[in-house]
VMD Tcl script that draws the C-alpha trace (Angstrom):
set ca {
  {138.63 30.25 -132.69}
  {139.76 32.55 -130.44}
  {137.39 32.28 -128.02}
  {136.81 28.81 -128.34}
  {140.45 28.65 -126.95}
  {140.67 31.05 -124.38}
  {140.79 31.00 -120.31}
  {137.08 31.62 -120.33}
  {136.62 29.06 -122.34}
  {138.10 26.46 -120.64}
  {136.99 27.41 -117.08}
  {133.18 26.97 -118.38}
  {134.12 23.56 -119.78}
  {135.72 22.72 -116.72}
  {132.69 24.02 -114.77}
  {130.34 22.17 -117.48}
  {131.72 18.66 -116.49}
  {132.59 19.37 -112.87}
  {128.92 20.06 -112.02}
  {128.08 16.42 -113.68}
  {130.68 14.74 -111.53}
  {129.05 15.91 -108.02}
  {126.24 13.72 -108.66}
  {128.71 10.74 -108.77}
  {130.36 10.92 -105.63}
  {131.88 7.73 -104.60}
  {130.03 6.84 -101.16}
  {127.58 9.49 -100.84}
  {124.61 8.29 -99.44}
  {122.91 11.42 -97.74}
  {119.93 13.39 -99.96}
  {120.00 16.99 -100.31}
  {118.01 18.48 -97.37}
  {114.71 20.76 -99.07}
  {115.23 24.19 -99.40}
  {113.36 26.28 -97.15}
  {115.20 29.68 -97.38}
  {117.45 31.49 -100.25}
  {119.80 34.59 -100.18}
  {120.38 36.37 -103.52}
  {123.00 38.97 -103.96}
  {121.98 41.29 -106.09}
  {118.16 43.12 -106.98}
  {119.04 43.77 -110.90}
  {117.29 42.06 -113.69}
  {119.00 38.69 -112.92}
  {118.95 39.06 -108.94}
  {114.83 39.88 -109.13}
  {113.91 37.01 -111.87}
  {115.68 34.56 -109.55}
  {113.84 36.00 -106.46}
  {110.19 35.78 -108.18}
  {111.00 32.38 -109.32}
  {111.48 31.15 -105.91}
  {108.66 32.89 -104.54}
  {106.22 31.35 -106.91}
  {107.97 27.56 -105.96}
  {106.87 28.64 -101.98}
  {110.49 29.60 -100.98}
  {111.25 32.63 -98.35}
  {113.66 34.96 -100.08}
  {116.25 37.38 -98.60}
  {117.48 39.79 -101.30}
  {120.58 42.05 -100.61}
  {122.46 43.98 -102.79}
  {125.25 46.74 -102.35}
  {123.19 50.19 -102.05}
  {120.00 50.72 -100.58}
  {118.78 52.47 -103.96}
  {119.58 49.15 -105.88}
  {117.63 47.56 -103.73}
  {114.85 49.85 -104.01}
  {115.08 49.63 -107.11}
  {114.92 46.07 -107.58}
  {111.91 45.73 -105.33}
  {110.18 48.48 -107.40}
  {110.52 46.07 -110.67}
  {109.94 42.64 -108.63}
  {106.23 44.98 -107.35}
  {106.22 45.85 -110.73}
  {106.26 42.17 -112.39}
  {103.98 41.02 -109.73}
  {101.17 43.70 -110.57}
  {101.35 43.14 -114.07}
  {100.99 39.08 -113.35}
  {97.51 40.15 -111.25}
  {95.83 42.54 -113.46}
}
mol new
graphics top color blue
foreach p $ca { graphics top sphere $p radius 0.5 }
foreach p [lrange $ca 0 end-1] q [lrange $ca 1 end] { graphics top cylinder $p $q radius 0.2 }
display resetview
């Protein structure tokens, strides 16, 4: 119970039912323009399953992240993923 009851807690709850209320704005008329182009901070695990998944759906990625080494990193696994998919 003590998690159920916590700050965390309540901030994904209110996140939960925020994110179904943007769909019913009063008004709103205009459609979501296609994306063309994402930015993802961050190569890890997370960062690099996010930026193959939006590869494969035709997207142009920019991936960032805080050192080049991370980055380097993160491109080595993304390579690494990708290879493994061909073979």
């Amino acid at each position: 119970t003590k998690l159920l009851f916590s700050v965390q807690s309540a901030a994904l709850r209110h996140l939960f039912f925020a994110q179904g209320m943007t769909t019913k704005v009063p008004g709103l008329k205009a459609a979501p323009a296609p994306l063309k182009k994402v930015g993802i901070l961050g190569a890890g695990l997370m960062g690099g399953g996010i930026a193959i998944c939006c590869v494969q759906k035709g997207l142009q990625v920019v991936l960032k992240d805080a050192k080049q080494e991370w980055l380097d990193a993160g491109m080595k696994t993304i390579t690494g993923i990708w290879m493994g998919q061909v073979k």
